[in-house]
C-alpha positions, 0 to 999 in steps of 0.5 A: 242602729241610729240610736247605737251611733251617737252614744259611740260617737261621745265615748269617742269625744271623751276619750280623745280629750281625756287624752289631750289632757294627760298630754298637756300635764307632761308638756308642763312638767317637763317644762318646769324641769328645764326652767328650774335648770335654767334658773339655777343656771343663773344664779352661779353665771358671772355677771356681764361685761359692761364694757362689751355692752352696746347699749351703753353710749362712751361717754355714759361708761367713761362719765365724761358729762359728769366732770369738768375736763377743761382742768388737768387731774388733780387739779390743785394738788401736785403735778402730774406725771405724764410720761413721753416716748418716740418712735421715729419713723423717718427723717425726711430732709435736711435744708443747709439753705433753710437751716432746719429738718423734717421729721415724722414720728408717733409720739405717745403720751402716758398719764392716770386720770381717776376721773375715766376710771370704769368698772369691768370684770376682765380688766380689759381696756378700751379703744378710742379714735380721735373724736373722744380726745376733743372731750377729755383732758390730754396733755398740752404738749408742743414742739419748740422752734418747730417752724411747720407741723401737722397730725396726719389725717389720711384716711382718717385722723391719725390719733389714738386714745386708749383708756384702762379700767383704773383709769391710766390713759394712752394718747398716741398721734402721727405727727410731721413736725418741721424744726430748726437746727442751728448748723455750723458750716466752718467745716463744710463738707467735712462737717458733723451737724448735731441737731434736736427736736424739742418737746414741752408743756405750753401751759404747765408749769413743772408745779402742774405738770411733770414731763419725762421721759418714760423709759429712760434712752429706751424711750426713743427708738427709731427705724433701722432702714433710716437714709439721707442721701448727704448724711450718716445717721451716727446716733439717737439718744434723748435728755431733758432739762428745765426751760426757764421763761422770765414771765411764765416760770420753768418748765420741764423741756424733752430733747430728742438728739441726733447726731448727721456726719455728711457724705464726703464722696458726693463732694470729691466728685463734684468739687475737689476733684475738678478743682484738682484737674483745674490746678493740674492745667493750670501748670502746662503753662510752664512747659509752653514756650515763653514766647506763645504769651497768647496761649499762656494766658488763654490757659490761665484764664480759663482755669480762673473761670472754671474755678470761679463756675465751681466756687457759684455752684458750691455757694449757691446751696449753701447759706450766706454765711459771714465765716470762711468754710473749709470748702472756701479755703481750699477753692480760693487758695487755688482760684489766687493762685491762678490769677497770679499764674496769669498776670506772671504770663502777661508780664512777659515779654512778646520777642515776636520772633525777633533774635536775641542779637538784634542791634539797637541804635540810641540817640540822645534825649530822655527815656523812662524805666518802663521803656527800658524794660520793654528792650528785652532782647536787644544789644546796646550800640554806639550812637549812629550819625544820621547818614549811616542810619539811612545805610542801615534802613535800605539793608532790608535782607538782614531781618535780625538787624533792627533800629530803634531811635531812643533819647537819653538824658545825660544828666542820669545816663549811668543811673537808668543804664544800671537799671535796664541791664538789670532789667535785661538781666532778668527777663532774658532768663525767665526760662529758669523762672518756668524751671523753678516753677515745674517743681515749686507749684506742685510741691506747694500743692502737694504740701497744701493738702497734706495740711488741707486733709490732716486739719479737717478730716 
């Protein structure tokens, strides 16, 4: 029985690795199969995009290390075109004070550089941030009489590169540029003010670049939920021209126009209107009996002073200016004219309520016009002995009889008498100089703004 155990035991053995054997022979004849199908896989697959290769560094791609980028494309053949447009996004402030705008926008550049010309299949394009930019070459690009500027850097810089397989090249940035604008204020604050951002080459001469603009009008286009709470944004349009500089030579300049209409009703409100109250109280003085000279010319001087208040507080945001500005024209036409309105109010006389029939005894000597003039009032008498005169100081109940002691000279008695009867004449009817004035005032500031609002409106 031993002896019939270990012969079993070794047929066992060879079947089994008999076994495993035919195992192994079908294992690699059906992976052959699979490899022969994979290899002919292979040989009709497209091959890869290197631009989605991330073993590939950019600078290797875009052969940046094997050109000298400090000189522009095509170095010393023609210029080169470099297209421009804008998009507005806003028109931040308008300084009358500083005479200049703030404004922030994306500005973008368009040009071919053969020298970034890449290899790829799908002819797709390539994404850049800033930190390429200070590689390669990129148009020198700068605004005139732009006072302040900046490139937006929140969260990081606002700056783009885009690069294409045949070697055109999009540069866009943010930028808020801050720029002078030479106002005209003759018609302030019925005015228009025209204003432009200018853009050129600092380096480049038209011989070595040529700036334009890339779409025509179409290449400036701006947010339609533009405001300024002073101005109307009427329109944008864009043209450009040759900028000659007698030391460097001419270079191609892009404008950026824009045209601002201020909002009237601001200043109606704060301006116009009160100096229109102002005049408006200005002529109560005319119906206040002739005789309240205190109220007269309480009335009269405080509409000078409030004039005067709104006069400081129009100039004081405004400009020093050595024109006449419309709103100066209208405010000061008013503010002289109240000053005559109380120099005519202190000019009158002060009866102080003594009757136009009191009696005023002369004696002889000398006497001047102006003291003629301050007898307004009083009726002419007979020279009166001194003894009488003492009659007439005792009668104190007669308050409408009044002695005054004057000296006339005889040898121009008849001359200065002609002169205070006039003089008389025309103050005991300054009544009707109150009653003229009820109409001429109002109608000559009636007339003045018919004139005023046809010329500058």
């Amino acid at each position: 029985m031993p002896s019939m155990t270990k012969p079993l035991i070794f047929l066992l053995c060879l079947v089994v690795t008999g076994e495993c054997r035919r195992h192994g022979n079908r294992v690699r004849r059906w992976t052959g199969t699979v490899d022969t199908q994979k290899h002919g896989t292979s040989l009709t697959k497209k091959p890869p995009d290197v631009t989605k290769s991330r073993k590939m560094k950019t600078e290797h791609l875009l052969k940046v290390d094997d050109h000298d980028f400090t000189m522009r494309p095509a170095f010393g053949g023609p210029a080169i075109p470099v297209g421009v447009d804008v998009q507005v996004e806003s028109l931040d402030s308008i300084s009358e004070v500083d005479m200049d705008f703030t404004m922030t926008l994306y500005l973008r550049h368009y040009w071919k550089d053969e020298r970034l010309s890449f290899t790829s299949s799908t002819n797709k394009s390539m994404t850049f941030d800033g930190r390429l930019v200070k590689k390669i070459w990129v148009p020198d690009v700068f605004f005139v009489h732009s006072k302040r500027s900046f490139i937006h850097d929140t969260t990081t810089d606002n700056i783009m590169l885009r690069v294409f397989p045949d070697g055109h090249v999009l540069y866009s940035l943010r930028v808020t540029v801050t720029a002078a604008c030479n106002m005209d204020f003759s018609r302030f604050p019925l005015d228009s003010q025209t204003c432009s951002l200018e853009l050129e080459s600092y380096a480049y001469t038209d011989e070595d670049l040529m700036l334009y603009w890339k779409s025509g009008d179409e290449s400036l286009s701006t947010d339609d939920r533009i405001s300024l709470s002073q101005f109307l944004i009427q329109k944008f349009h864009t043209t450009s021209r040759l900028a000659f500089y007698s030391s460097t030579g001419w270079y191609n300049r892009l404008y950026i126009n824009f045209t601002l209409r201020r909002h009237i009703f601001f200043f109606l409100l704060q301006t116009y209107f009160p100096a229109t109250l102002m005049v408006m109280l200005s002529w109560v003085s005319f119906w206040i009996d002739r005789r309240a000279v205190p109220a007269r010319v309480s009335l009269g001087i405080t509409t000078v002073l409030t004039m005067s208040t709104i006069i400081t507080g129009v100039n004081a945001s405004m400009p020093r200016v050595s024109y006449i500005k419309a709103v100066d024209i209208y405010l000061w036409d008013r503010r002289e004219r109240k000053i005559r309105e109380r120099a005519r109010s202190q000019s009158l006389p002060c009866t102080c309520g003594i009757s136009q029939t009191r009696t005023m005894t002369m004696l002889d000597g000398t006497y001047s016009e102006a003291d003629t003039n301050s007898l307004a009032g009083y009726t002419e008498e007979p020279m009166v002995p001194e003894e009488e005169q003492e009659e007439l100081h005792d009668v104190s109940d007669k308050p409408e009889h009044m002695v005054v002691h004057l000296s006339v000279s005889s040898e121009s008695t008849a001359t200065k008498k002609k002169k205070s009867l006039r003089a008389l004449n025309i103050i005991q009817n300054t009544h009707a100089i109150d009653k003229y004035s009820r109409m001429i005032f109002p109608g000559s500031y009636i007339f003045f703004n018919l004139i005023y609002w046809s010329v500058y409106c």
